[in-house]
N, C-alpha and C positions, 0 to 999 in steps of 0.2 A: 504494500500500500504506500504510493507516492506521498511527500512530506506534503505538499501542493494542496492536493485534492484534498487528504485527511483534511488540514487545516478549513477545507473552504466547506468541508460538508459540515463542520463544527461551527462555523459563524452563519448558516445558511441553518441548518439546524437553532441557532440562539437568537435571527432574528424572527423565523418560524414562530417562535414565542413568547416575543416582547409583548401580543398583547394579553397576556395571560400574567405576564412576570408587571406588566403596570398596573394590573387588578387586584397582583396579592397583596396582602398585608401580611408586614415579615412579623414572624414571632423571634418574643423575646426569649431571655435566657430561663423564665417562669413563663409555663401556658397560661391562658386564662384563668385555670382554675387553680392557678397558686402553685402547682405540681413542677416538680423540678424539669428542665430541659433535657431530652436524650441525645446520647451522645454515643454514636458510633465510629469505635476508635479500631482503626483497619491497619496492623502491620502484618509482617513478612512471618512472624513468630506469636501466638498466644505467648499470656503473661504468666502461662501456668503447662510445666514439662508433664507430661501423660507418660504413666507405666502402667502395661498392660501386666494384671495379675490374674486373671482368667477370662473364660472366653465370656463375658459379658461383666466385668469387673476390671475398674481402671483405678490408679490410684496418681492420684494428683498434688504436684508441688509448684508453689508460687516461687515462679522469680526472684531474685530479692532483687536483681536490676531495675526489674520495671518500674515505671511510674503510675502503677495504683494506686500509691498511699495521693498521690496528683490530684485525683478525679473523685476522689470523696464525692465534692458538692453536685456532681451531675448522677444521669442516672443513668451510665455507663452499660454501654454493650460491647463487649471485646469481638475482633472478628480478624481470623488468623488461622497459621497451618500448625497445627500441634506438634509438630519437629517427629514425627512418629507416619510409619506406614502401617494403612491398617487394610487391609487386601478384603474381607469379608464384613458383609453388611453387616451382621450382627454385632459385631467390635465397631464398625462405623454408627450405627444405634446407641447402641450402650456407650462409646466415648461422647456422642452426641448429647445422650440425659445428663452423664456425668459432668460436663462441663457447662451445660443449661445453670445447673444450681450457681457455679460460681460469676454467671451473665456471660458466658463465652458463646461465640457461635465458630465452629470449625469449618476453616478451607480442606476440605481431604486431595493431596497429593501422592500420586502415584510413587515408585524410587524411579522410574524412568524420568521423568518430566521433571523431580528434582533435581535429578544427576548433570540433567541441560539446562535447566534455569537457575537454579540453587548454584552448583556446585561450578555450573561453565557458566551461562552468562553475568551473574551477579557477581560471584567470585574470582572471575578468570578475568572479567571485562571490565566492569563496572568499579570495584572495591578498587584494583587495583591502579584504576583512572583517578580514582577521587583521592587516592594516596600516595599518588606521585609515585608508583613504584616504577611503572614501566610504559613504556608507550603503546597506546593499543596498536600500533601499526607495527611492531615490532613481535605482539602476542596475537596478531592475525597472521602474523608468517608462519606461526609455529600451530595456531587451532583454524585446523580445519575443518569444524564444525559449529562456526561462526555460524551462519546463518541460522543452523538448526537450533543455536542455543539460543539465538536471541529471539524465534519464533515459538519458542517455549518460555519464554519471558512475556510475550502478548499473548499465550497462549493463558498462563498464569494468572497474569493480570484481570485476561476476558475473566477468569473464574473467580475472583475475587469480587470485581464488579458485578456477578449476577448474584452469590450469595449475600451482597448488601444491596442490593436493588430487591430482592425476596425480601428480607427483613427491614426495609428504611420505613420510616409513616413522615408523610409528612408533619414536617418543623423538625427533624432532627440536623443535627451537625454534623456531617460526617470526616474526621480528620485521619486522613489520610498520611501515615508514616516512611521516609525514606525511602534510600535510591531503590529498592525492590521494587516498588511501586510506583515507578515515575509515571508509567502509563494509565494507573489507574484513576486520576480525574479527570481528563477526557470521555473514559470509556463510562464513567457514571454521569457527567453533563450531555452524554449523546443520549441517555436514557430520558435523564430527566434533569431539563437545565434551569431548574427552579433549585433543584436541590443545594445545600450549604454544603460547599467543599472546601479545605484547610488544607495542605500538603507541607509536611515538615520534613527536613532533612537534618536529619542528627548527625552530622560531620561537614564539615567546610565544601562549599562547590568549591571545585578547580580553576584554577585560571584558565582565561580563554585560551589561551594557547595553548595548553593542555587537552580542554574539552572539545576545542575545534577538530581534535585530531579523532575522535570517535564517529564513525563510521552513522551510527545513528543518533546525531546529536539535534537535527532540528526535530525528531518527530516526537523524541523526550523532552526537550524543552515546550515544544509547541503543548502539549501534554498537560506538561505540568501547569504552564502557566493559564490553562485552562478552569484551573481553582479559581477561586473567589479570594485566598489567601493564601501567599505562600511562605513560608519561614525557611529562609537561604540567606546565602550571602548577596552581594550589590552587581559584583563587576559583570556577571556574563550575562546577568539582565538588565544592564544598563540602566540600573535602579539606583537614585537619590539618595543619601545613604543624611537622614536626621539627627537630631542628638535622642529621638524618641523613637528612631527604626530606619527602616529601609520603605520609601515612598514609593509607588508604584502609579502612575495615573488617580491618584484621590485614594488609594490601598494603604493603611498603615501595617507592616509587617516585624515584628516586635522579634526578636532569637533572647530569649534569656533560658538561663537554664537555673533549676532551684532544687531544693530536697524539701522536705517536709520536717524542720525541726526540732519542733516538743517530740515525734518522735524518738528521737537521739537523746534528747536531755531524759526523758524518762526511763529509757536503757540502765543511765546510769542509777537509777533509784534500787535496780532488783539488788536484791543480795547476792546473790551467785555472782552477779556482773563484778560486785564492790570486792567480792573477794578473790576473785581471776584481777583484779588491777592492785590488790594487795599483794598477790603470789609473783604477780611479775614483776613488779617493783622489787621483790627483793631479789629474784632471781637475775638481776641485771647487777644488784651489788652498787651501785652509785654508775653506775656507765651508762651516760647519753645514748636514746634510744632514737635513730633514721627512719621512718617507715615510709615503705614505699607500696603501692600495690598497682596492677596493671593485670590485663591480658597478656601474655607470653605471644605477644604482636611483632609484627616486625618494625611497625610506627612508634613504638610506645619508646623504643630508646634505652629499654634496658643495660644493653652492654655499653653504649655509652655514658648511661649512670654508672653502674662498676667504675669505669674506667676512670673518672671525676674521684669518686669516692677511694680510687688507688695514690691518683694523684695529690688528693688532699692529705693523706697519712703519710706520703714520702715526703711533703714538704712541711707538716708538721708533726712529726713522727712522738711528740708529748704529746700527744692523743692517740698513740699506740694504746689499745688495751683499755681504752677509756669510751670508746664511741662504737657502734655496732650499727652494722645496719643490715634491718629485716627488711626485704625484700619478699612479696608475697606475690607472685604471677600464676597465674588461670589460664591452662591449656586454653587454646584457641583454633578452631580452622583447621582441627590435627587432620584431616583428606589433602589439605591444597599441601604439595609436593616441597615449595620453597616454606612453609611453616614445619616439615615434617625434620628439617636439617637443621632449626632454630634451638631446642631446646639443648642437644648437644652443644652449641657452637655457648651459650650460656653458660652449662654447665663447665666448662672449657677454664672460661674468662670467671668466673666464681673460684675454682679450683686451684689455678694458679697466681689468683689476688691473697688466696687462705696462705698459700705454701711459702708465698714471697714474705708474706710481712708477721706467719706465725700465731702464738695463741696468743690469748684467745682469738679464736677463729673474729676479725671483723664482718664478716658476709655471714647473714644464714638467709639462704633462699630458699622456700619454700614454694615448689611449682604444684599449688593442689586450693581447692577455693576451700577456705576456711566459714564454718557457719557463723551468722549474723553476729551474735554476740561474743564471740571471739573478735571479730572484726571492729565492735565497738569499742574493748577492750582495748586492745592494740593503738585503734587511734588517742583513746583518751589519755596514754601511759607516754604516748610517743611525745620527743623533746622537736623534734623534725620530722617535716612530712615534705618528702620531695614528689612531686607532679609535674615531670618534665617531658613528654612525650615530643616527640619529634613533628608530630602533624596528629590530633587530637580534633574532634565531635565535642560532642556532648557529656564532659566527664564529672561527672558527678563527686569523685573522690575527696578534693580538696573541699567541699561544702560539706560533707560528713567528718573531715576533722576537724572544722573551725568550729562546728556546732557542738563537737564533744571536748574542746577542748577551755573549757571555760573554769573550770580553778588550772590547768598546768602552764595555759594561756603559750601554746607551742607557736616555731615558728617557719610560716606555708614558703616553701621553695615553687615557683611555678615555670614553665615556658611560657606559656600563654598571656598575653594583655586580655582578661576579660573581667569581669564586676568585681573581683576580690585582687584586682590586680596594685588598688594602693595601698593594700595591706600584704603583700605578698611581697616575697623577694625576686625581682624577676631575670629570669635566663633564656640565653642559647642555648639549647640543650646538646646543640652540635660544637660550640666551643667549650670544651672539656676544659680550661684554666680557669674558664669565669667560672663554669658551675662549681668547680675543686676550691673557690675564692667562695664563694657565697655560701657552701657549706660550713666553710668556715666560720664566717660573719655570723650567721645563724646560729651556731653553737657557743659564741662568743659573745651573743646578744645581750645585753643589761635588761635586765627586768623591767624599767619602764619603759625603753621600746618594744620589747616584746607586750608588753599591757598595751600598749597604745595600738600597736599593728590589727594582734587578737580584737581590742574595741572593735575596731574601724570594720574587721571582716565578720565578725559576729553580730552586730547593726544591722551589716548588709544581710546575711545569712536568714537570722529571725526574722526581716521584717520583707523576705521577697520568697514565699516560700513555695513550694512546689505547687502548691493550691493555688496562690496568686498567677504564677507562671500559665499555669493550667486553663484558668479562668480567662487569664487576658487573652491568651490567643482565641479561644471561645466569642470571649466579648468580640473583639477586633475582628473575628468572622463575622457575627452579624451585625454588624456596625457596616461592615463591608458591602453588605447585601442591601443595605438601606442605600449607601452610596450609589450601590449600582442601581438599584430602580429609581435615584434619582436621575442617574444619569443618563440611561436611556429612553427619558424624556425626549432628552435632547435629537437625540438621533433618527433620523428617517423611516420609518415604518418598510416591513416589506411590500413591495411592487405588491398588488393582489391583482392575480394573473387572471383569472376568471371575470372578474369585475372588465379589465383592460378589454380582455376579447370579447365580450359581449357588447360591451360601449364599441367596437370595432366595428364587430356583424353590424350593428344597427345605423350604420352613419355614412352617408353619402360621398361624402367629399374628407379624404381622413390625408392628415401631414405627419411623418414619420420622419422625424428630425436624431439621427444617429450621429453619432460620434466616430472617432476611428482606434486612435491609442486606448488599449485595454479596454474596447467596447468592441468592435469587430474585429480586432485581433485576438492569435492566442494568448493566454496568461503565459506569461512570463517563465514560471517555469517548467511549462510544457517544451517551452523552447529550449531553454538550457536542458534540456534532456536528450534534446537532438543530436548538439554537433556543438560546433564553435564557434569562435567571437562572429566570424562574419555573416555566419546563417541566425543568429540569436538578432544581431542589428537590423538585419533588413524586415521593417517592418509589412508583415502580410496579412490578406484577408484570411478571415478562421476560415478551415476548408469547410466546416460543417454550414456554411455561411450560405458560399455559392448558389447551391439551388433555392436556396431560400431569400435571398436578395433576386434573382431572377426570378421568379413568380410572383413577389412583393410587387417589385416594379413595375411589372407588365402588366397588373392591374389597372384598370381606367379611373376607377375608383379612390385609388393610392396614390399621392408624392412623397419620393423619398428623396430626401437631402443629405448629403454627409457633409456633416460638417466641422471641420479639422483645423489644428492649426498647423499639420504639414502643408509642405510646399504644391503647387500643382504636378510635378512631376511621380508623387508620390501615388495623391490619389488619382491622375491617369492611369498610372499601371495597373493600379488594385481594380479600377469601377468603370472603365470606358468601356467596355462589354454591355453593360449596364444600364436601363433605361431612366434616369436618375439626372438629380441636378450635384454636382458639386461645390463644396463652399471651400476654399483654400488658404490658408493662412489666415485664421480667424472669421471669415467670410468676403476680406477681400478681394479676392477674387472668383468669379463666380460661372458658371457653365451649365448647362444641359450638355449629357455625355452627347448630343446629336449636334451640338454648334461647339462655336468658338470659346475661349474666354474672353470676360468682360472684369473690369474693375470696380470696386464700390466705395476704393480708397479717397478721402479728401483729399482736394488736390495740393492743399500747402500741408502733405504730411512731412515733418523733418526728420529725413534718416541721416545728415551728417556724423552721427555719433558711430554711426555701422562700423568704419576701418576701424576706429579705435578701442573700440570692443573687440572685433575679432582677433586682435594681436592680444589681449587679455586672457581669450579664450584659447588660443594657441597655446600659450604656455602653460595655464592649467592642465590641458589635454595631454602635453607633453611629460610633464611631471605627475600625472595620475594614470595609473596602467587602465585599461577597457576602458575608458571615457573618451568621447568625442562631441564634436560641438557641428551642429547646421546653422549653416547663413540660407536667410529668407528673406523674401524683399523690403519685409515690417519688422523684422525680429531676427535674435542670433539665438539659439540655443545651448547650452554647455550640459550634457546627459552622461551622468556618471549612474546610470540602471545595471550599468553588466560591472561595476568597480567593485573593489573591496568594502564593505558597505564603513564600517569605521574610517577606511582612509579618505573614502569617499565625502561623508560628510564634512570631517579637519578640512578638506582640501574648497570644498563649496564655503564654508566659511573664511576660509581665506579669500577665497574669490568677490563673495560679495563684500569683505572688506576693504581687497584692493579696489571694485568699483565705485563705490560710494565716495573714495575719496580723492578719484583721479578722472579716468575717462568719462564719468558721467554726472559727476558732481555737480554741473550745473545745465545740465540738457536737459531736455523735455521728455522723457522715458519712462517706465515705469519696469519697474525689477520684480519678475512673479518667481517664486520660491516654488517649484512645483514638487511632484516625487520622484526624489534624484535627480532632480534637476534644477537648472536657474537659467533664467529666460531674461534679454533686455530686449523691450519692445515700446515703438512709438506711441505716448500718449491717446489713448483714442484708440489704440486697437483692441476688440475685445469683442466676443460671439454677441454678447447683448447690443453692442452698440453697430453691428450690421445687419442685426438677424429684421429689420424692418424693411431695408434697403432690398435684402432679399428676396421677403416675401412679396414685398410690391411686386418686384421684379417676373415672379414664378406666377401671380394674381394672371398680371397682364398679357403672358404667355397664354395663361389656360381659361381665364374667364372663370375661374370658379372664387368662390368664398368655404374656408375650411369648418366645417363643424367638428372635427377631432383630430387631436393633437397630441402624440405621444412621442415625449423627448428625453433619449437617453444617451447618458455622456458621461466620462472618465473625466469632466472639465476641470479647469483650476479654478484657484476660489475667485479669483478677478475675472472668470468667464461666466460664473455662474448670475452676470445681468442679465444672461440669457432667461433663465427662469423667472426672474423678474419679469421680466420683458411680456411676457401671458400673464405674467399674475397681475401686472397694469390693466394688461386687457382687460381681464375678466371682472373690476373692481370700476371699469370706465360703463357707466350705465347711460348715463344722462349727454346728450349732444353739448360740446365744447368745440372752442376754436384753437384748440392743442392739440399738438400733431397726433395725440393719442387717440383723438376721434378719428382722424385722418386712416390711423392705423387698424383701426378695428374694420374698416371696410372691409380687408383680405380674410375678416373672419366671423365666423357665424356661430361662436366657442356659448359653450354653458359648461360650466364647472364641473358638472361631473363625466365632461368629455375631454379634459385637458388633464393627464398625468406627465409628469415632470418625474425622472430617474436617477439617481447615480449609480455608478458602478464602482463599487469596490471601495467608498469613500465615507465615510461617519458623521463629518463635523460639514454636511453638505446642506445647502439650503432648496433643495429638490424636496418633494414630497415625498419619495418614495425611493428604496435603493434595491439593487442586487449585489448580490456579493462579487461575480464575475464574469466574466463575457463567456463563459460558458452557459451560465443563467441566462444571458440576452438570447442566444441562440435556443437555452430549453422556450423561450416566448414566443418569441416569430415562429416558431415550429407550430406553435399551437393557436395563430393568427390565420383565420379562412382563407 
């Protein structure tokens, strides 16, 4: 499935039901009736590991990673794969009740279709993209079964989105987690584009230069950003970046990460806790305790913590025997191949860290996950907590020591600049001196800045807590949704095509005023599909066109007009077959495909400015790759459509700075900003201010007056007086001695025989739109 088409059946799809989406009324975070808001929370993984103990008995353990303790306040539906294969329905039943009770609803996956979307595309493609390990065009030379894994990835997807389309009611929320599921809010707004979708990613997007190199990068972008809200980072969406989020089009999109508190603090209330942090207190004997805990990852930087912590004992070696560091890592990914050679190469760099520097051993690493309240222990006892990971998500660790550490008042080693960052000591986790330096620092810290630091991140900690986090994205969803039906007020209704052809069938005398750029041509990247720069540029009539412009026109009933702001040579080629009038270059110049041309231009038009623009547009041409510029008799164009779309615009913004302040600074011109493009053309030229000149023109040929009027166009916003231009008509009732009386003679309109279109355009002053000249062609097809 082309990135193209998906894309356009998705906005053709969401204007289909704008007038449904301006009738709702969004619900709040409370129904009417007080009852909490449902919230269907869709990852790759349930929050809770399934063990099958007999054949219709499962026994079920919570996460302790997940963020359930998060969603309290909602009334939460989990919907996910239970990390388990279960081949027989009745294990598929019975895990189904059993996970009912806990609000789970299960994806069942087969081990085949994991092995290709779990294990190959997520794992092999994806993870490894989003963490800088390798470049996918380097892991496409070596998997060749690319394609199969990533069609098992929409294959996935598709099935996640039917089992939350079974279960959604409307008003719920549905948020959508990580890169597993880049696809899945498209496939749930093609269902139903009223629905409330969130999509979060728990790890940093990639740089463009990274992510460009993925093979399927616009049809997961295009995807994603088909949410209503999405929680990422800024750059590869070219999004605003606030001191309150990442701004998107009127979209507030908040990334905080939180724990849930008084949890932690009441840990330390049990007795068993108080006395596991008395036992290890003495079993340390007075020696400062490091802790560190991570997945056994290749990101997380492990051996370059070792390696820090080597460095710091050989340059302060009076803290031989005095400092220890635990080190706690959690098998990880033990199938992918380069994780299955990591716990070795650890083991390795632990081993001869113990031998060099002797007892007591300073390293104890513990590769095995420790239960919760050992866990709490540990942090509450620790003097240091290093969190240095090389390329880090969403890590929660550093906010469960800050929260347990409130009488040791310990102090946070981090990489990361993030909310606890001005209480924290922060590192290169890849420059080993600093970190071997600030280990130090950290152990050598005085009591009042360590009290002050601990304040600062325990403040933040209590008062932003996983509930809040939880909520706000929530909130900022339907905050989001309010935005959006305000906004597509604004926007053009779809064309209503049955209404069009029936006002068609019924009317005598009908003007079919077209356009040419991305109204009779193909979309754009039908084209780039073909071939190269030179067949992409030469712009052509859509094939599916041909016979349907020939039977249009041959009608006696019918004029069609095309009218463009290419040059005459253009649309000769495309429409002199054609029984048709031409408009060219705005509608200055003018023809029936059966005579000559004529002009419409006034006669003191002043193009002096032309050379000295076209030397402007030369060098931009030359200095931006795919772009090029046409000279026309009213106008010069500079089209940078086929250019790198980022260089493209730096370089149009140069452009019109260097115009505004030299060639044309003081000429009679006007500058239109089109898409990908920048035009300097003569005061006075514009579709609205010839389209009268015309129709006179076409009147006097045929002797008729138009009673329907259907006009569709890719125009620019400075062309669209044209639309004006009938909407004067139809508001002129009463006889005046304004050339608008004058004007209305050519026409015989009643309102609800004039539609007005754009193509492919939002913020257009047409009544009505289509998404793309595909759509123009599904119309005229179904025109008598």
């Amino acid at each position: 499935m082309s990135g193209n088409k998906y894309s356009g059946l998705t906005r053709l799809e969401r204007l289909m039901r704008e007038r449904e989406l301006r009738k709702s009324i969004n619900s709040n975070e409370e129904s009417k009736d007080g009852s909490r808001q449902r919230l269907l929370v869709v990852a790759n993984r349930l929050p809770f590991s399934a063990i099958r103990k007999g054949e219709e008995q499962w026994q079920l353990k919570m996460d302790a990673e997940s963020f359930v303790t998060a969603l309290q306040e909602f009334d939460v539906r989990w919907i996910g794969w239970a990390d388990v294969n279960v081949p027989d329905e009745t294990g598929k039943i019975a895990l189904t009740k059993a996970l009912a009770e806990k609000r789970c609803i299960p994806v069942f996956l087969d081990e085949a279709i994991v092995h290709q979307y779990n294990n190959g595309y997520c794992e092999n493609i994806l993870w490894p993209l989003f963490h800088y390990l390798e470049d996918p065009q380097e892991g496409l030379a070596t998997n060749h079964n690319y394609q199969a894994q990533f069609d098992a990835y929409k294959k996935v997807n598709k099935m996640f989105a039917d089992v939350v389309n079974e279960h959604y009611e409307e008003g719920d929320v549905v948020w959508c987690n990580d890169y597993q599921l880049m696809l899945l809010p498209e496939y749930l707004k093609r269902h139903n584009y009223n629905m409330k979708v969130g999509w979060f990613l728990h790890t940093p997007f990639p740089s463009l230069e990274i992510y460009r190199t993925l093979a399927s990068r616009s049809e997961l972008l295009r995807s994603v950003l088909a949410a209503d809200l999405v929680g990422t980072c800024a750059h590869i969406l070219g999004l605003e970046v606030t001191p309150k989020g990442l701004e998107d089009r009127g979209k507030l999109t908040r990334v905080p990460t939180a724990i849930d508190p008084d949890q932690f603090v009441r840990v330390l209330e049990i007795p068993q806790v108080q006395e596991d942090m008395k036992k290890l207190k003495e079993s340390l004997a007075g020696r400062k305790m490091i802790l560190g805990f991570d997945k056994l990852d290749m990101m997380k930087g492990i051996p370059q913590q070792f390696s820090a912590f080597k460095k710091f004992l050989e340059e302060n070696p009076s803290w031989r025997g005095k400092v220890v560091l635990l080190q706690i890592s959690v098998p990880t990914r033990t199938d992918v191949p380069e994780y299955q050679k990591l716990p070795s190469q650890v083991h390795e760099i632990v081993g001869h860290i113990n031998r060099s520097i002797g007892t007591p051993v300073p390293i104890i690493h513990l590769e095995q996950m420790l239960d919760y309240h050992t866990m709490c222990t540990l942090n509450a006892v620790a003097d240091v907590a290093l969190v240095i990971p090389c390329r880090e998500g969403t890590n929660l660790e550093c906010y469960k020591f800050v929260a347990l550490q409130e009488s040791n008042k310990g102090v946070l080693i981090l990489s990361a600049v993030n909310s606890l960052g001005a209480g924290a000591i922060l590192v290169n986790p890849l420059d080993i001196t600093e970190v071997a330096a600030s280990i130090g620092d950290a152990l050598t810290m005085i009591a009042k800045e360590r009290e002050m630091r601990h304040q600062h991140n325990f403040k933040h900690v209590t008062s932003h807590s996983s509930q809040q986090w939880a909520a706000t994205f929530v909130r900022k969803l339907n905050e989001t949704i309010v935005e959006a039906q305000r906004r597509t007020r604004q926007f053009p209704l779809l064309l209503p095509m049955k209404e069009v052809v029936d006002r068609y069938s019924e009317s005598s005398n009908r003007l079919l005023i077209l356009g040419f750029d991305a109204t009779l041509t193909e979309p754009i990247g039908a084209l780039g599909r073909r071939g190269g720069q030179i067949k992409e540029m030469e712009r052509k009539l859509h094939p599916d066109l041909k016979e349907l412009l020939k039977k249009l026109s041959e009608d006696p009933k019918t004029t069609v007009v095309v009218l463009s702001g290419s040059d005459r040579n253009i649309l000769d080629h495309n429409f002199s077959d054609y029984n048709m009038w031409l408009a060219a270059e705005y509608g200055m110049f003018l023809r029936h495909t059966g005579g000559e041309w004529m002009t419409t231009m006034p006669e003191k038009l002043n193009t002096k400015w032309n050379e000295s623009v076209k030397h402007v547009f030369e060098y931009f041409t030359e200095r931006t790759p795919r772009s090029h510029f046409e000279i026309r008799e009213t106008s010069l164009v500079w089209n940078y459509k086929y250019a790198d779309i980022q260089f493209g615009n730096l370089q149009a913004r140069d452009l019109l700075q260097y115009l505004c302040t030299g060639p044309i600074s003081n000429a009679s011109v006007n500058v239109v900003r089109g898409s990908r493009t920048v035009e300097v053309r003569a005061v006075g030229v514009t579709k609205g201010a010839t389209i009268g000149r015309i129709l006179h023109e076409i009147v006097h040929n045929k002797c008729i007056r138009f009673d329907y009027v259907l006009c569709i166009g890719h125009f620019l916003s400075k062309d669209e007086d044209l639309y004006g231009y009938f909407e004067r008509q139809l508001q002129s009732k009463m006889p005046t001695k304004t050339s608008l009386h004058k004007d209305s003679s050519v026409l015989d309109l009643k309102g609800d025989n004039y539609f007005s279109c754009s193509v492919d355009l939002n913020g257009s002053s047409a009544r009505y739109q289509l998404v793309s000249s595909d759509d123009v062609v599904t119309l005229l097809k179904k025109l008598p």
